[in-house]
N, C-alpha and C positions, 0 to 999 in steps of 0.2 A: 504494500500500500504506500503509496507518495504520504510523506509527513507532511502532516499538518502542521500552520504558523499561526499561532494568536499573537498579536502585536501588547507587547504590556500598554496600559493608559499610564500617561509618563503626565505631570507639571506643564502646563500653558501647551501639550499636541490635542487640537482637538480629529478627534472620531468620530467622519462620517458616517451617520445610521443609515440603512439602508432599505429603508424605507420602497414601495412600488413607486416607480420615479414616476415624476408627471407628465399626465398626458400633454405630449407635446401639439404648439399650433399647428392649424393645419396646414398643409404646404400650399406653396404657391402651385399649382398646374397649369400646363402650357402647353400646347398643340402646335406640331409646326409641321414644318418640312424639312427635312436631311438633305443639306446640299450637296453631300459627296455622295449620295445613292440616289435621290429625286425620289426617299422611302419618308415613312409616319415615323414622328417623335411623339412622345408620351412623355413630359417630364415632371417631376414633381419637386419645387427647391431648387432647379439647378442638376438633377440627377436622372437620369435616363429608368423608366421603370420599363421599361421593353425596345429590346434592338431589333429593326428588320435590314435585310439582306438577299441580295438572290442568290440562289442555290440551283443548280441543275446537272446531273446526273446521267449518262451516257450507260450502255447494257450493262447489267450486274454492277450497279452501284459502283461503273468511273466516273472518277471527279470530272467537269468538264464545264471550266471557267466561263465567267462572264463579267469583264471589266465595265462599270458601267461608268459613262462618261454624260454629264449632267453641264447643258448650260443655259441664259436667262432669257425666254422668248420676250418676254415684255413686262407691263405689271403682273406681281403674282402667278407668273406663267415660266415654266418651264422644258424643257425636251428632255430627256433621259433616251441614253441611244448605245447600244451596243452590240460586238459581232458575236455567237460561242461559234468558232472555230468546230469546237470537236462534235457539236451535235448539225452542224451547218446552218442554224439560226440568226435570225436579225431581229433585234426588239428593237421597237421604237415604245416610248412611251412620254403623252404630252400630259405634261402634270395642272392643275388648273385651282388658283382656290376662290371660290365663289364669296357671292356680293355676304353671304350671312358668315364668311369663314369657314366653311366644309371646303375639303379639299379632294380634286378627284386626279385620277389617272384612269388614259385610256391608253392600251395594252394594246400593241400589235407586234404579231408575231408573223416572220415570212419563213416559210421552210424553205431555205437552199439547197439541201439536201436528202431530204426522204427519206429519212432516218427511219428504220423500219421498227425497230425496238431502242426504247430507252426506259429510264427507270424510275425516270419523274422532275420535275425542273418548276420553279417559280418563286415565291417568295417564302424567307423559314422566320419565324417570329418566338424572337427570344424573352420570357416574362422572368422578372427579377421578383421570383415570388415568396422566396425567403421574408423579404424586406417590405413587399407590401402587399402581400395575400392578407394579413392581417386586417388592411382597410380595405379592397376591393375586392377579394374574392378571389377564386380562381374563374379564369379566362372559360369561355364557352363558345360549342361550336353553334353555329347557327341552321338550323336543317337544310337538306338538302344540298350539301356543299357551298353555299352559300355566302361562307366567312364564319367569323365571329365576332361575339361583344366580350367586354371585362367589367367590372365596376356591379356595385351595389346600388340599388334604387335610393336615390335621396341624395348620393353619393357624386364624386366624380366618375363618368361613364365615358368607352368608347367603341365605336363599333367599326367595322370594316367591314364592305356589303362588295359583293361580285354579281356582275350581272353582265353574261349569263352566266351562271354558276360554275363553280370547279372543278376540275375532273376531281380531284381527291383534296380534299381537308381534314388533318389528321393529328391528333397528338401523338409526338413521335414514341412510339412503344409507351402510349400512355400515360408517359409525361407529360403535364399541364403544361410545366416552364419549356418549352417548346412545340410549337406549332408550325407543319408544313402547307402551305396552300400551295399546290401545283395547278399550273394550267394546262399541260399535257401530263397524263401518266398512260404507262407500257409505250406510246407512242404518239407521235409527234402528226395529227391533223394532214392531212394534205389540205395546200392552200392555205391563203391568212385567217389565222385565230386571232379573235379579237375578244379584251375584257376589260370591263368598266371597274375600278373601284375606286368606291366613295368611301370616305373617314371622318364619320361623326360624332363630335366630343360634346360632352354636359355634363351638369353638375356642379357647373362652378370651374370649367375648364375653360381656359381662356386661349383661343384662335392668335398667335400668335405671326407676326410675319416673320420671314425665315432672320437668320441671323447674319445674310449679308445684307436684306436690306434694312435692316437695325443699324444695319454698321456703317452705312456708304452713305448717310446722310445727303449731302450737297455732291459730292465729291466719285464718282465713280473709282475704281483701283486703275480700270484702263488709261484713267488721264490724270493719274498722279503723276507729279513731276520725278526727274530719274537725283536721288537723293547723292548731295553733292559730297558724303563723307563716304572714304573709302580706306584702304587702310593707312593709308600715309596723309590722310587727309587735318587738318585743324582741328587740335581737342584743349577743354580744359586741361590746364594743367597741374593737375594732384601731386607731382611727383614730389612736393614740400613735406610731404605726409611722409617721405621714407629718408628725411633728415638727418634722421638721429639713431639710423640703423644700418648706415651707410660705412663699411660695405654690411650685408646680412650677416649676422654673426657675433656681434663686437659686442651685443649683451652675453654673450656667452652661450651654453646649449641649453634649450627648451627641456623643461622635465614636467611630468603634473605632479601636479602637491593642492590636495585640498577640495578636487573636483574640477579643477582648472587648471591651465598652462598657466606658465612662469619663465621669464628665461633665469638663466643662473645668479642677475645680479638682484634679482625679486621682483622686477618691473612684471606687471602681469601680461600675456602671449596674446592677441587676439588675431586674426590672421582672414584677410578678405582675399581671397585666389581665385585661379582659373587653372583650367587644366592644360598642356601643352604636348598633344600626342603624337605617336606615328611618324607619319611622312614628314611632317613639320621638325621633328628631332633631329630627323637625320640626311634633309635634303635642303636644307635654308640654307642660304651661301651666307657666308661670317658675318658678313655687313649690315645682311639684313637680321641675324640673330640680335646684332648691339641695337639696331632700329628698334627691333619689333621688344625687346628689354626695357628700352629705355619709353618706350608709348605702353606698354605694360604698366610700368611705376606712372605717367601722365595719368594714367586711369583712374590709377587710385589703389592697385592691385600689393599687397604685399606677402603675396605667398601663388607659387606655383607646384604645380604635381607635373612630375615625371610618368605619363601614361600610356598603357602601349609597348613599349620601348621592346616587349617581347614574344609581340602577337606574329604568329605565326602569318597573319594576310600581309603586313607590311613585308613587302619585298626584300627592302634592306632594313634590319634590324640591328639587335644589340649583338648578333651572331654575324651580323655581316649578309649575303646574298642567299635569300632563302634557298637558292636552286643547289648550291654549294654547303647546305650546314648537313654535317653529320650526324651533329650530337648536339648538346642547349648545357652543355659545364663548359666550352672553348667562348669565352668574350672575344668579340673582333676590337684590335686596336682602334684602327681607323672610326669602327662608332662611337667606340667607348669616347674619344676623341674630338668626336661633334656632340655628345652629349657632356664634356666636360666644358666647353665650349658656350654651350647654353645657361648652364650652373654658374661660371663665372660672371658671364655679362648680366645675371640676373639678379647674381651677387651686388657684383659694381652698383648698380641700383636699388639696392634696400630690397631685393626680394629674396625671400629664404626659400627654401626648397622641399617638396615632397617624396621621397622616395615610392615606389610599387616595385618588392620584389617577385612576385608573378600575376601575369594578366592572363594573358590567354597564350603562353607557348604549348608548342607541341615537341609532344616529346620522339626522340628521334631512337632507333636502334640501338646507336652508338649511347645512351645513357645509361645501357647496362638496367633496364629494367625487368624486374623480374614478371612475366606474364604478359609483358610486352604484346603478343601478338591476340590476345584476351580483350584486351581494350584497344587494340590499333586495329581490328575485325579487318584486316587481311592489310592494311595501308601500311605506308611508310611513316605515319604518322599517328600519333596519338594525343588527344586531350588528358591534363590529371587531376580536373576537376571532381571532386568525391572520391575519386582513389586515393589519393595522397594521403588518406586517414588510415585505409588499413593495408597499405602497401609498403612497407617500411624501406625498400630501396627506390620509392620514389622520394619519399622523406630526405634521402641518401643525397639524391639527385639533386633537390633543393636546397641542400644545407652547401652544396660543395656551388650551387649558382651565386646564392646567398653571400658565402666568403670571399668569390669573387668580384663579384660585384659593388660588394658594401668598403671590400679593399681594397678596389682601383684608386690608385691614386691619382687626381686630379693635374694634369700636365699643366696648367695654368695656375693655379693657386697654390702647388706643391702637397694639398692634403688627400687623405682616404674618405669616401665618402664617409664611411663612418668615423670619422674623425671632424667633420667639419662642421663645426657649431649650428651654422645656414641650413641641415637637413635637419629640420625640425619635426619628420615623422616618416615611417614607414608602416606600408601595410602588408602583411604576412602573405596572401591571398587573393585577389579582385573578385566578389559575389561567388563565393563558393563555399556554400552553408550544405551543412547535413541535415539540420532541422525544419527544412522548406522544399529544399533543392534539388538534393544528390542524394537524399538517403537514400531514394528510392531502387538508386542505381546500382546494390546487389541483390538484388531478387531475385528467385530462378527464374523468372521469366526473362530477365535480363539477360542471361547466357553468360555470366563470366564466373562461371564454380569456383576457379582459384581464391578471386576475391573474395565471394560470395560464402567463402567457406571460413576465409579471415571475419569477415563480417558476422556470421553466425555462433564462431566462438567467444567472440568478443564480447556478441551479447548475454552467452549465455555464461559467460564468468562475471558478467556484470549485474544477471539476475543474481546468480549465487552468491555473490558478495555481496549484494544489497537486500536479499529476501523478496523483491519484484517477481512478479507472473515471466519464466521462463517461454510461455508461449506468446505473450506481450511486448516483450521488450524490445524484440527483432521485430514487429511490424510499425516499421517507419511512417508509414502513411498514417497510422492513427494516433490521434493528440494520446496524451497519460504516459505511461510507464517509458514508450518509445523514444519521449522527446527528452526524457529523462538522460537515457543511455544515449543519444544522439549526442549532446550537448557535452558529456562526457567525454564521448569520442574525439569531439573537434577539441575538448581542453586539453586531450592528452596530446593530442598535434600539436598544439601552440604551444604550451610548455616545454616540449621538445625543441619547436625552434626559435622559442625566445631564448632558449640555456643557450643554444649553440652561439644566436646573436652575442649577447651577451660575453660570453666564450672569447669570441672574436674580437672583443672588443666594441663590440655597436654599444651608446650608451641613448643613442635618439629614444623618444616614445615610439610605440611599438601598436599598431591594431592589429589585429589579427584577420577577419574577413569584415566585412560587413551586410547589413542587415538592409535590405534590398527589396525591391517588387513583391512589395504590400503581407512581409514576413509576417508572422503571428509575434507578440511579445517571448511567447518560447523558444524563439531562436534567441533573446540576449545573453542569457546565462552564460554561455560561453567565450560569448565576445568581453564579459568581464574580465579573462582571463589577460587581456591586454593592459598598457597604460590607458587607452580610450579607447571611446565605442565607433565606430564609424556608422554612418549612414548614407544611403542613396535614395532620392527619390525625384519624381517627373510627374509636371502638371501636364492636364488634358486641359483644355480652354473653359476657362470661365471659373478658378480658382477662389475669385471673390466673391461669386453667388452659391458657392455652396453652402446648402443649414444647414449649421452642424449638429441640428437636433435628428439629421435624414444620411447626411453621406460627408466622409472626410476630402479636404482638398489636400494639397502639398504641406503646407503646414503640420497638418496634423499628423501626416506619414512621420516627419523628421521629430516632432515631437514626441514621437511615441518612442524614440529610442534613446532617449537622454536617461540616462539609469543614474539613480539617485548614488553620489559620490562619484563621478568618475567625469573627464572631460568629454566632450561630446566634438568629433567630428562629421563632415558631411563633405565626402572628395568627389559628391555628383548629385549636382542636384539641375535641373533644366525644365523648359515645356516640351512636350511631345504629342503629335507630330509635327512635323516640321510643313509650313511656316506657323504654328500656331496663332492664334489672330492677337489675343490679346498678352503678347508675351511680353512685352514692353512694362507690364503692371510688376512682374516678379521682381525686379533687381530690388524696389523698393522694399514691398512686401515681403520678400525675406529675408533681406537686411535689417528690418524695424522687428519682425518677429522674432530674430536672433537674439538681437539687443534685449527684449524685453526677456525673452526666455533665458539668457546666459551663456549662450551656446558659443564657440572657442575657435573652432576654425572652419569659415566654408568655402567650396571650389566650386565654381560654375566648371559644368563641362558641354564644350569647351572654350576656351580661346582659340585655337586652331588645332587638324589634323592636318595640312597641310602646310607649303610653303605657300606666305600670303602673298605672293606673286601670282598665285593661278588665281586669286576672288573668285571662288564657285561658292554659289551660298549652300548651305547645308547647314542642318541641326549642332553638327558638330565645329563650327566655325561661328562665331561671335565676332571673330575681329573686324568684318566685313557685313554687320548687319545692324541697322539704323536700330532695330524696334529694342533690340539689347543694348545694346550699346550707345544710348540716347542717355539708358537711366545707370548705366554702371557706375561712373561717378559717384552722383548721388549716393548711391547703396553703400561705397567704399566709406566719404564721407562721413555720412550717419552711422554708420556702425563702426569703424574703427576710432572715431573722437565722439562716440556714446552720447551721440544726441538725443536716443532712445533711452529711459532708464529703465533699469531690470527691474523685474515686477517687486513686490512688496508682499505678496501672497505666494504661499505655495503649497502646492496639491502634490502629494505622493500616494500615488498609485499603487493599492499593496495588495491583492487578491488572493495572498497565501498560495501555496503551493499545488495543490487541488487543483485550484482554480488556473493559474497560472501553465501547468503544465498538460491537464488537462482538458483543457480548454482552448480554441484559437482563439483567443482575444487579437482583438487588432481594432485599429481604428475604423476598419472599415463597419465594424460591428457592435465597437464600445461609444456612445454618447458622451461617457464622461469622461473619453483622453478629449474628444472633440471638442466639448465644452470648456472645460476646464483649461485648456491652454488658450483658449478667447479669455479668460479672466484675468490669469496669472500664472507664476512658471509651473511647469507639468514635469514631474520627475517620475520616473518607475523605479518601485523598490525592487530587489531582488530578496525573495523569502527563503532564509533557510529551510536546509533538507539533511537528513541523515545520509539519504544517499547521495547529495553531491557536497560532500566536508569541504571540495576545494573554492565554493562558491563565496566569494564576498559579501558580506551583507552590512547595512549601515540604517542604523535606528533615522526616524524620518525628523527633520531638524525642527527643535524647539516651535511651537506657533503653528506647526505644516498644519494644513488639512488631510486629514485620512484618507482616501476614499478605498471603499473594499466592492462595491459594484459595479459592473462596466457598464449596466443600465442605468445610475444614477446621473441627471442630467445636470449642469451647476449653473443653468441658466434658466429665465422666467420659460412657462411654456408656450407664452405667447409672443418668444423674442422676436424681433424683426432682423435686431443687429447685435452686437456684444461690442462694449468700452473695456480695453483693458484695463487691471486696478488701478493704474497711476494715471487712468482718463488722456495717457498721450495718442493712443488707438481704438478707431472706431471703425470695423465693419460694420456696412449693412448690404447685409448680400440680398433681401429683397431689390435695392434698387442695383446691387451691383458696384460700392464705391466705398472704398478702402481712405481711411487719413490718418494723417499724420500730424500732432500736432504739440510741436515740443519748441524751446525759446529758441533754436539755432537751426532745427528744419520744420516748415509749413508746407505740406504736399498733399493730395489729393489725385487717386487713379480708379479706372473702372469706367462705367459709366456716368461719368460730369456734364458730358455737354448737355446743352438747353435747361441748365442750371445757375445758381451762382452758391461757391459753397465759400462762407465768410470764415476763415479763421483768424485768431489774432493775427495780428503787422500782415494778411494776405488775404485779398478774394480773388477767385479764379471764377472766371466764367465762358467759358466756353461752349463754342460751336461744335465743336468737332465730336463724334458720338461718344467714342473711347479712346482717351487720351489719359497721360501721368505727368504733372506739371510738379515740380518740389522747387520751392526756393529758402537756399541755405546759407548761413552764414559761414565764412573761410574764415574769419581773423578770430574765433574764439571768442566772439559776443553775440548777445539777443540781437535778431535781425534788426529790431528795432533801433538799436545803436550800433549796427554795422554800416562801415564803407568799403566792406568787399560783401558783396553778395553774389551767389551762382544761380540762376535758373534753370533746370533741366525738363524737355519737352520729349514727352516721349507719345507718338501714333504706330497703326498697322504701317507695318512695310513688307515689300514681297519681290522675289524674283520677278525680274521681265520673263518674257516668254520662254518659254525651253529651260525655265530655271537658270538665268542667267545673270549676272550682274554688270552694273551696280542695281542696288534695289532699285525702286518704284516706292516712294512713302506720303503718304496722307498728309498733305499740308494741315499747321494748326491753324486754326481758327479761333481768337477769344482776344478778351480783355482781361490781362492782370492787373491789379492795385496794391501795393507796397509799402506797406508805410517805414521809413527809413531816414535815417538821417541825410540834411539839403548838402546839394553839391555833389551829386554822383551823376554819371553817365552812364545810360545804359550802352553795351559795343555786344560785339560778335567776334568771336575768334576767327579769322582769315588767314589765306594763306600767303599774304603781304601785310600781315598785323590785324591786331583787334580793328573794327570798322563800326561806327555809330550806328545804333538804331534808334530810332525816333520814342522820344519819350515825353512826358509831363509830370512838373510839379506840381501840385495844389493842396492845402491843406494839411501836410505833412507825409503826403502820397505820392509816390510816381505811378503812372498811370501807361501799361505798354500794350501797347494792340499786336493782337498779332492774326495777322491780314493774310496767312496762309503762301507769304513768298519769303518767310526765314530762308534763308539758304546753310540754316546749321541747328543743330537741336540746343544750342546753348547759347545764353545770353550772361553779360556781368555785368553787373551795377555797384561802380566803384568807381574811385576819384581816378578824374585823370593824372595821367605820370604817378601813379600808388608804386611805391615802392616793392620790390618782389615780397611774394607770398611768403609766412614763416609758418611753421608747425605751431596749433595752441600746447599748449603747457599739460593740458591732459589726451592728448594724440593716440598715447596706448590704450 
C-alpha cells in the first residue's frame, strides 16, 4: 500500500478544508467556424468541448488523407476544397452562416475514380466528455442517419442535421466520445454526392464570427505592410542590463540554496534566455556569432541554452558529419570549436550559459551497446530514450559523453566547460521521463525481452523491498504503485550520473529531465533528485481567455511544476502552432507571471535553429519574427529588474501520497493548481513515503495555504477575471485582456482594441483588435518621474506567401497618454539614429497617436542628448 501523509497543523499554516468546491459560473459558449478545416466549434470558456475533422478510409480500413485547404469567399462565406489522392475524390465544400447565425455546409463530392470498395470517409466528431458530460449529457444520434444533437433541454444545445441523410452514423465501437458521420460507406456513389449540413446552437450559445474576422478589424493580413525589422534591423537597447556581469561569470558559479539560484558572491541568479540550437551552433560564420551575441544582450537576454548540439537530424553536429560518425563518445574538434566560439562571445556580453548533455543523439554500433540491435530494430541507429534507465552500458555510454564534453576545454577562454562559472546549469536528459513517457517502452508487446527482462526484475525487487503488489508495480500505464517504482527508476539514473558529474569535477546545478507535454504531478518526485526542477511547456492560441474554473492555459502547465523548496527552471517554453495569432501577448505574460510566482530561470525556445542569414520564419526562430520579438524586451525588462513583485500568499499543494501517486492530477484536471496560481504563488509539496526514503520533502512555509483537493477552487464561482494578491495583475479572460500594473511597467494585451483601458501614468486605446502595448521605465523610477521611458507595441505578424520572409505585420492603431515628467521627446530607433515621432504635451500628459505607419515596434520618451543608459541599482 502507498503511505499515507497527514501534514501536522503547525502555528500561523493555515489548512484548507475540503469542502464540495463550488459550483463554478457558467461558461461563456460560443459557436463558430474552424478556419483551418471550414468544420463546427463548440467552445465553452475558451476550450474546445468537441473536435471535428475529416476522416476517410480506403479497403480494409487504409488510411487515405485529405488535406483540406479553407479560404474566405466573402462575408461569412467560405470554400473548403480538397483532393484524396488514394480514394480518387474531390470535395468541394461552401460553408455559409446565415442572417440568425446557423451555419451551413454544402458537401460535394466528385468521384474520379470509381473506387469500387472502401471502408467509409466523412467527418469523425471528437466529444470531450470526461469534462463536460456532466452538464450536457452524452451526445445523441438523430434517427435515420440523420446526424446528431448534445446538450440538455434548458441547457446549452447543438445539433448537426444532414440532408439527405448519411450513409452511416455511428459511435465508434460504442463510444459516445466519438462519433463517425460518413457520407459514403462500403463504396463510393457513382456521380456527385451531395450533403447539406446545418449547425444549430441554443441555450445560451452564442453564434460567434470566426476568429479571423474578430481579428482583421480595419486591416486585412493581405495588405499588411512587409515589417521593416529583421534581424540586423534597429532594436532597443537592453544591453545596460548585463553591466555588471560583464564578462558572465565574474559573480562566481551559480549554486541553489534556499529554493532559488545565487551566484557565489550571494547576489540572487534570475536568468531571462533563449535557446540557441542546431544549425545555428555550428554553421554561423564568427562574425555573425559576435553580431547575433551582442543583439542577444540589446534584447534584454541574459542566459542562453546550448540545444540540439547532438541530435542526430543536424547534419553536422557535436560529432562532426553525421554521414561519417561511428560512434557518439569521439567529440569532433572542429565543433567543439564553433561551439566554444558561441560561449565566448556570449560570455563577452553578460550572457551565461546552459548546458544539454543529451537531446536527441543516436546511438551508433561503435558505442558498444549492449542489445544494441533490440532497440536499433535492424538500423544503424538507435534512440536511448527510456532505455538508459535499465540498460547500464548505455548509462556507460553517457557518462564517458558527459566527461567529454563537460571537459572540453574552451580554446578561447582557456576553461573546461565544467569549470566555467558562465555555465550556470545542465540538464541530465531532454523530455525523457519514465512516469508519462517511456515506461511504457518495455512491455512485451514492445519486443525488446533483453530490456524488458531488466525492467521486470527491477520491479519486482522493488515490490519486495517495499511490500507493493508484485503484479502492480510493472504496469506502467496505471497511476498507484507503478508510478511509484517508475520515479524510483529515473532516481536511480540521476544519482548515478550526478556522482559521476560530480566525480568529474562539474560543480554547475544539475536537472535531470524534465516534466513536459501536460505530465501528471507524479512525474516530479524524481526530478527532485536534481539541484532544480525543469519545465517545458507550449501555448495553443488564446492563453488569456482561458477559465481557469474549465481548462488550464500555459501558465498553469509551468506552475504546476515548481515543487515546494527547490529552484524552478523552464528551458522551453513557446506558442504552438506556428504562426500562432496571438503570440505576441506571451513574452509579457510570462514574464509578469514568473515574477509574481518566483520562478528562476526561463528560455524561450527558440532564438534560432539556424544561421540568421537564411530568415525563414518558423516556430523555432524568434530572431526574425515581429509578433515575438516586438515584446521581448519588455518581458527581459520587467522580470529581470522585478517590476512585478512576488506574490504575498502562498498555496502549497499537498495531496498526500495516495492521492498524488495514484492519481493523475495535473492541471488539466485540478481547478485548484489553476486557481490558485491567479491569486498567489502555487508550490507542490512532495509527500513522504516509506517506499521512496530518497524523496525530499519540506514542511509548507509559515502562513502557506494548504490545499489537499484538486477540486477545491480558490476563486468566487462567478469569477469573470482573477487580481493577483499584490493587485499588480489582472486577467479577464471573458473579455480576453491581460494587465499589468506596477510603478515602472503599465501594459495591457489581448483583446484592447475598441477600448480605453486607464491605468495609472497610462491609457491605451486602441484600434487595432489584438495588440500588447507596455510602457516602462529604464532609469529605475515611477514612470511618472521618469525621463527614459520604453514603449513596446506588439500585433499579429505572418509569413508572406510560401512562408516566406520578412513578415507581413498588422499596423497599430491607437492613442496613448503618458503622464510623465515635461521635456521629453518621443523618437524611434532607426537605422541612421533614433528619428522623432510626433507627440503632445498637455496637462502633464504626452499624448502619441499611432496612425498605423510606425515603421518599428518601439518608441522612447526621453530627453534629448540623455546620456547613455545605466543599470538600476536592483537589476538582479
Amino acid at each position: 500500500m502507498i503511505g499515507k501523509h497527514l501534514l501536522p497543523l503547525t502555528l500561523g499554516m493555515a489548512i484548507a478544508a475540503a469542502p464540495a468546491p463550488p459550483a463554478a459560473a457558467a461558461p461563456r459558449w460560443t459557436s463558430t467556424l474552424n478556419e483551418t478545416t471550414g468544420l463546427p466549434m463548440l467552445q465553452a470558456s475558451g476550450t474546445s468541448t468537441f473536435t471535428a475533422s475529416f476522416a476517410f478510409w480506403g479497403p480494409n480500413w487504409s488510411w487515405a488523407n485529405l488535406a483540406p485547404a479553407v479560404r474566405k469567399t466573402g462575408d461569412g462565406k467560405y470554400q473548403v476544397s480538397g483532393r484524396n489522392a488514394a480514394l480518387g475524390v474531390t470535395m468541394t465544400d461552401d460553408v455559409a452562416r446565415g442572417a440568425d447565425g446557423a451555419w451551413t455546409s454544402d458537401f460535394l463530392f466528385q468521384d474520379g475514380a470509381g473506387l469500387p470498395s472502401v471502408s467509409g470517409g466523412g467527418i469523425v466528431f471528437r466529444f470531450a466528455l470526461e469534462q463536460w458530460a456532466p452538464m450536457l449529457g452524452e451526445p445523441e444520434l438523430l434517427p435515420d442517419n440523420q446526424g446528431w444533437r448534445w446538450g440538455r433541454g434548458g441547457g446549452p444545445q447543438v445539433e448537426m442535421r444532414f440532408d439527405p441523410p448519411l450513409a452511416a452514423a455511428y459511435f465508434e465501437q460504442g463510444d459516445k466520445s466519438q462519433l463517425r458521420a460518413f457520407f459514403f460507406n462500403d463504396k463510393i456513389p457513382p456521380g456527385d454526392l451531395r450533403h447539406r449540413m446545418t449547425w444549430v446552437v441554443k441555450g445560451g450559445v452564442e453564434n460567434r464570427a470566426t476568429l479571423g474576422e474578430r481579428l482583421n478589424g480595419k486591416t486585412a493580413p493581405a495588405a499588411w505592410p512587409v515589417d521593416a525589422l529583421s534581424n540586423a534591423g534597429p532594436l532597443p537597447d537592453l544591453s545596460f542590463l548585463n553591466d555588471g556581469d560583464k564578462p558572465a561569470g565574474k559573480r562566481g558559479p551559480v549554486h541553489a540554496a534556499d529554493g532559488a539560484l545565487a551566484f557565489a558572491d550571494g547576489t540572487p541568479a534570475r536568468f531571462w534566455g533563449a535557446n540557441v540550437t542546431a544549425y545555428a551552433l555550428f554553421s554561423t560564420p564568427r562574425d555573425d556569432v559576435r553580431r547575433q551575441a551582442a543583439r542577444l544582450a540589446s534584447l534584454g537576454y541574459n542566459l542562453v541554452r546550448i540545444h540540439h548540439m547532438d541530435s542526430g537530424w543536424v547534419g553536422f553536429n557535436v560529432f562532426g558529419q553525421r554521414a561519417a560518425l561511428k560512434d557518439t563518445q569521439t567529440l569532433d574538434e572542429k565543433a567543439l570549436e564553433r561551439l566554444d566560439w558561441w560561449i565566448k562571445c556570449l560570455e563577452d556580453e553578460g550572457i551565461s550559459v546552459w548546458l544539454d548533455l543529451h537531446v536527441e543523439r543516436q546511438l551508433r554500433a561503435g558505442d558498444r551497446i549492449d542489445a544494441f540491435d533490440e532497440i536499433s530494430k535492424g538500423k544503424d541507429t538507435a534512440g536511448l530514450k527510456g532505455f538508459n534507465y535499465v540498460n547500464a552500458s548505455i548509462r556507460q555510454a553517457m557518462k564517458r559523453f558527459n566527461e567529454a564534453y563537460l571537459g572540453h576545454r574552451n580554446v578561447f577562454n582557456g576553461l573546461a566547460y565544467k569549470d566555467d562559472p558562465a555555465v550556470v546549469g545542465v540538464l541530465l536528459t531532454n523530455e525523457n521521463d519514465l512516469t508519462q513517457h517511456f515506461g511504457n517502452g518495455f512491455l512485451p508487446d514492445k519486443k525488446v525481452p533483453w530490456h524488458g527482462k531488466v525492467y521486470m526484475d527491477a520491479a519486482a525487487a522493488f515490490a519486495g523491498a517495499t511490500g507493493l503488489p508484485k503484479d502492480k508495480v510493472w504496469r506502467s500505464w496505471e497511476p498507484g504503485p507503478s508510478k511509484m517504482f517508475l520515479n524510483d527508476l529515473e532516481h536511480r539514473f540521476d544519482i548515478e550520473m550526478m556522482a559521476d558529474l560530480r566525480k568529474n569535477g562539474a560543480r554547475m546545478p544539475v536537472a535531470t529531465t524534465s516534466t513536459w507535454a501536460n505530465n501528471p504531478l507524479y512525474s516530479l518526485p524524481s526530478l527532485t533528485t536534481g539541484d532544480l526542477v525543469d519545465v517545458h511547456s507550449y501555448s495553443y492560441y488564446g492563453a488569456l481567455e482561458k477559465n481557469p474554473a474549465y481548462t488550464p492555459n500555459i501558465a498553469d502547465w509551468l506552475g504546476a511544476a515548481h515543487v515546494l523548496g527547490h529552484p524552478m527552471s523552464v528551458t522551453e517554453w513557446n506558442a504552438d502552432p506556428f504562426p500562432t495569432q496571438d503570440r505576441h501577448v506571451l513574452p509579457l505574460y510570462i514574464a509578469a507571471t514568473a515574477s509574481h510566482q518566483g520562478w528562476d530561470a526561463l528560455m524561450h525556445f527558440a532564438y534560432t535553429q539556424e544561421p540568421t542569414s537564411a530568415n525563414h520564419p518558423s516556430n523555432w526562430n524568434s530572431y526574425n519574427d515581429p509578433s515575438l520579438l516586438a515584446m521581448m524586451p519588455a518581458a527581459a525588462l520587467l522580470f529581470r529588474e522585478r517590476h512585478v513583485a512576488e506574490a504575498t500568499t502562498t498555496y502549497v499543494f499537498d495531496p498526500g501520497a495516495d492521492a498524488l501517486y495514484g492519481k493523475a492530477i495535473s492541471a488539466a484536471n485540478s481547478v485548484a493548481l489553476r486557481t490558485a496560481i491567479e491569486r498567489g504563488k502555487l508550490l507542490i509539496a512532495m509527500p513522504p513515503s516509506k517506499e521512496l526514503p530518497w524523496l525530499r520533502t519540506k514542511p509548507a512555509p509559515r502562513g502557506a495555504v494548504v490545499l489537499r483537493d484538486p477540486g477545491q477552487s480558490q476563486l468566487p464561482a462567478d469569477a469573470a477575471q482573477a487580481s493577483s494578491d499584490t493587485g499588480e495583475l489582472v486577467r479577464n479572460w471573458d473579455d480576453g485582456v491581460f494587465t499589468i500594473d506596477t510603478p515602472r511597467t503599465r501594459a495591457a494585451m489581448g483583446w484592447i482594441g475598441g477600448r480605453t483601458i486607464a491605468l495609472p501614468d497610462v491609457s491605451i486605446a486602441m484600434e487595432t483588435p489584438n495588440a500588447s502595448v507596455a510602457v516602462q521605465s529604464l532609469d529605475g523610477k515611477p514612470i511618472e518621474a521618469s525621463s527614459d521611458l520604453l514603449i513596446s507595441i506588439g500585433t499579429r505578424s505572418q509569413p508572406q506567401a510560401n512562408n516566406k520572409a520578412p513578415f507581413l505585420s498588422e499596423p497599430a492603431v491607437g492613442v496613448l497618454k503618458i503622464k510623465a515628467v515635461p521635456g521629453l521627446e518621443a523618437s524611434t530607433p532607426g537605422a541612421d539614429g533614433d528619428a522623432r515621432w510626433p507627440s503632445t504635451y498637455q496637462s502633464g500628459a504626452y499624448t502619441i497617436r499611432l496612425d498605423g505607419k510606425l515603421p518599428t515596434h518601439w518608441l522612447a520618451l526621453r530627453r534629448a542628448n540623455a546620456p547613455p543608459r545605466r543599470a538600476a541599482a536592483d537589476i538582479r
